[in-house]
C-alpha positions in Angstrom: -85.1 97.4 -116.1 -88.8 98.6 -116.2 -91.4 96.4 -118.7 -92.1 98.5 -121.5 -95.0 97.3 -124.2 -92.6 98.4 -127.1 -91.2 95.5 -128.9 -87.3 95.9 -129.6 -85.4 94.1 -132.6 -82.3 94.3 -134.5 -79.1 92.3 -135.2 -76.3 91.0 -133.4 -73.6 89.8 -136.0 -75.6 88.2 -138.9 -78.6 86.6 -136.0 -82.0 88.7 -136.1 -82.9 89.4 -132.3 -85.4 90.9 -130.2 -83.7 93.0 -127.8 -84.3 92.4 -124.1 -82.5 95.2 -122.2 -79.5 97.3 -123.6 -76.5 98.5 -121.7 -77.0 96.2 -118.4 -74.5 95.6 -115.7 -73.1 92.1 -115.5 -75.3 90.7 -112.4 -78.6 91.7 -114.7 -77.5 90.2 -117.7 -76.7 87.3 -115.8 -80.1 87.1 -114.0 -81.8 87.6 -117.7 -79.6 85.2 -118.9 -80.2 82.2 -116.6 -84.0 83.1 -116.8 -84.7 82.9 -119.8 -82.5 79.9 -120.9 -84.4 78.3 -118.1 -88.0 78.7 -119.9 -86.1 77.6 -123.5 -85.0 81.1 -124.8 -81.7 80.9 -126.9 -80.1 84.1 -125.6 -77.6 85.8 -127.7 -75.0 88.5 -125.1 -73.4 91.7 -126.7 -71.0 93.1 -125.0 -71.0 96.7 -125.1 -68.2 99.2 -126.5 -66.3 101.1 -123.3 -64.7 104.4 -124.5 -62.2 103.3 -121.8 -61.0 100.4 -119.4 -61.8 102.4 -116.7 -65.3 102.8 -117.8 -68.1 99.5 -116.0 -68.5 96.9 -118.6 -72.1 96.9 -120.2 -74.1 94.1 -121.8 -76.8 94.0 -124.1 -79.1 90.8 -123.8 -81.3 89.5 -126.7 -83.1 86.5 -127.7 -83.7 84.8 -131.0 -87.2 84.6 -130.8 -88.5 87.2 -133.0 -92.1 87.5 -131.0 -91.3 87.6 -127.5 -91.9 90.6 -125.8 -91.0 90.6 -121.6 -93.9 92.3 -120.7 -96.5 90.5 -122.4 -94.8 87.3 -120.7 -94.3 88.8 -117.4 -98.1 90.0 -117.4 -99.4 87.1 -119.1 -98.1 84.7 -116.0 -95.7 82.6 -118.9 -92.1 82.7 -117.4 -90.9 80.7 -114.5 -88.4 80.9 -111.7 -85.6 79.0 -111.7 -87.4 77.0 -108.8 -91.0 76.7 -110.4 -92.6 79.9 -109.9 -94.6 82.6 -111.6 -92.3 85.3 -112.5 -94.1 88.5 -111.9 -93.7 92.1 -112.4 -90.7 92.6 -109.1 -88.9 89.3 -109.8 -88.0 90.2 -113.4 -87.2 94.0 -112.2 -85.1 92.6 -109.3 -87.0 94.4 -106.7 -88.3 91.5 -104.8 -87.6 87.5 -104.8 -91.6 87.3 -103.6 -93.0 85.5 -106.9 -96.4 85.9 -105.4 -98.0 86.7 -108.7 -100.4 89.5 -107.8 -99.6 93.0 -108.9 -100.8 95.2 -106.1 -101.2 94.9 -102.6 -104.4 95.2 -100.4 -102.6 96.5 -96.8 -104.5 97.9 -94.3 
């Protein structure tokens, strides 16, 4: 779930993808997934191979365009919320649904 600057991509079936996250429960693959259709991303799901049924079913989540890269996005203020906001650093990681777009906080 963290932003990493390395750009992932690969194949799913015959479709050239960047990866965004591998091996991702189903309520973050769902969050990614609703996200980035919402700003125009074709999103392509995997599902992962369990070595049993009793094992949590896993999801990898990839988009067909070849330059996008979450953290550039994220840091470069270009993704929006499902409502119209700024999707920042704890909104894509899940930590907080405060879309205030700063990245630190001044308390004193």
């Amino acid at each position: 779930m963290v932003l990493a600057g390395k750009h992932t991509f690969g194949s799913i079936g015959d479709t050239r993808v960047t990866f965004i996250e591998k091996k991702i429960d189903e309520n973050r693959k769902d969050f990614l997934q609703k996200l980035l259709e919402h700003n125009g991303f074709e999103v392509i799901i995997q599902e992962e191979k369990r070595k049993t049924e009793e094992e949590p079913q896993l999801y990898t989540v990839a988009t067909t365009d070849m330059v996008f890269n979450p953290t550039i996005w994220v840091f470069e203020r270009k993704l929006k919320t499902l409502d119209g906001h700024i999707v920042n650093q704890d909104y894509w990681t899940q930590a907080s649904e405060d879309t205030n777009p700063r990245y630190w906080k001044n308390e004193k």
